[in-house]
C-alpha positions as CSV (number, residue, x, y, z in Angstrom):
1,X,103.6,-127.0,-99.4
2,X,102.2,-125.1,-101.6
3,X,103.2,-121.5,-101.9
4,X,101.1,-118.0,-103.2
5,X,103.4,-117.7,-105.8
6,X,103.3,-120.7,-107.5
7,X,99.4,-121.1,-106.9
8,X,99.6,-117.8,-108.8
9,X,101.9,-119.1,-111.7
10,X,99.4,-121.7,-111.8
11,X,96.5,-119.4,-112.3
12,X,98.2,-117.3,-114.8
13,X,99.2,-120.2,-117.2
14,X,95.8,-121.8,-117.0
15,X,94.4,-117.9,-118.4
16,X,97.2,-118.2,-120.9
17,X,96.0,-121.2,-122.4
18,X,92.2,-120.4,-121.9
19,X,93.0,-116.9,-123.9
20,X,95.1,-118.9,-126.1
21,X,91.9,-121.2,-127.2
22,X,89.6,-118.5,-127.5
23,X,91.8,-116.7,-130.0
24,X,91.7,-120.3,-131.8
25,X,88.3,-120.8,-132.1
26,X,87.4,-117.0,-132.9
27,X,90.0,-117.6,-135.7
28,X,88.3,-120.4,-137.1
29,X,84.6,-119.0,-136.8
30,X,86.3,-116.0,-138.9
31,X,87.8,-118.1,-141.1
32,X,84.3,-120.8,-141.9
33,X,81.8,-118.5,-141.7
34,X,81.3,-117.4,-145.5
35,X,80.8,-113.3,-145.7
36,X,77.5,-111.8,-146.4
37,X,76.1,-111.4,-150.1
38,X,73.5,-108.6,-151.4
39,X,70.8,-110.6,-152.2
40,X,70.3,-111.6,-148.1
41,X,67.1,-113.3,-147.8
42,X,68.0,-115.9,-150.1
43,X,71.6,-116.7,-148.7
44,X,70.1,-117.1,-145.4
45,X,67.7,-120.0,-146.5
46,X,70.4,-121.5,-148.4
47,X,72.8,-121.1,-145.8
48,X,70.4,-123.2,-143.2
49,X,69.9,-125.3,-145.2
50,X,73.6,-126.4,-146.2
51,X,73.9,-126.2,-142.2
52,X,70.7,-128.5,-142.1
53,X,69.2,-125.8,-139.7
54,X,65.3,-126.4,-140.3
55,X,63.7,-123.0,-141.1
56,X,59.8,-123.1,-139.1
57,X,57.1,-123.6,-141.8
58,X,55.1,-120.5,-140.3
59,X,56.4,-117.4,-138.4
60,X,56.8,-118.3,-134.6
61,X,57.5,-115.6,-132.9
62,X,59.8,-115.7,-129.8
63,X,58.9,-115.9,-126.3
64,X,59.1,-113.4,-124.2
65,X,62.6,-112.6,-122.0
66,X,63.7,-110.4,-120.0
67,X,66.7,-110.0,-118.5
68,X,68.9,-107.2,-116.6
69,X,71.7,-105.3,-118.1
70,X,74.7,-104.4,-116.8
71,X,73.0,-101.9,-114.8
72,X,70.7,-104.1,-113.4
73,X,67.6,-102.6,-115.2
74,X,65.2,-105.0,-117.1
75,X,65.5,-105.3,-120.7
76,X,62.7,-107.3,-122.5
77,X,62.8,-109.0,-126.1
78,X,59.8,-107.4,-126.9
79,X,61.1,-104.1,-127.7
80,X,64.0,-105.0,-130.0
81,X,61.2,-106.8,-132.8
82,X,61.8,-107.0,-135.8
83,X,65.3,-106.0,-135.4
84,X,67.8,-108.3,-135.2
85,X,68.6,-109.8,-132.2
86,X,71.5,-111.5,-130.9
87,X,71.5,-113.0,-127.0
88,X,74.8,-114.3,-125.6
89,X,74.5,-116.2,-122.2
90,X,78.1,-116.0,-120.3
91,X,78.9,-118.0,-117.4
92,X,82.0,-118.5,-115.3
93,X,83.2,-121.1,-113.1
């Protein structure tokens, strides 16, 4: 039979190991990512390109989003342009 206690243990080393990953792999993204230079705009290009990230051969600009924040009030794309923009979609199980 299977007890609180050790469905709890259970729980507890599988967040153990999940925390144990993430610190791995934010590690590694410190550690491969290369820092930042003065002259930007040219890294960038070079840096998609040694990623093999095709750059668009015109300006496109992004669709529209919207989403809720933490509050639950909307927060749309729109008004962060031309300011750099980063979007991180979270999900648990």
């Amino acid at each position: 039979m299977v007890t609180c206690v050790s469905m709890l243990r259970a729980h507890r080393r599988l967040l153990i190991v999940r925390g144990i990953g993430l610190l791995i792999a934010s590690l590694a993204v410190v550690l491969l990512v290369p820092a930042p230079s003065p002259a930007v705009g040219e890294d960038i290009r070079t840096l998609l390109r040694e990623l093999a990230i095709q750059v668009p051969s015109r300006e496109v600009s992004a669709p529209s989003l919207s989403l809720p924040d933490t509050n639950g009030a909307p927060v749309r794309l729109a008004d962060y342009k031309g300011r750099p923009v980063m979007i991180y979609f979270w999900t648990t199980y």
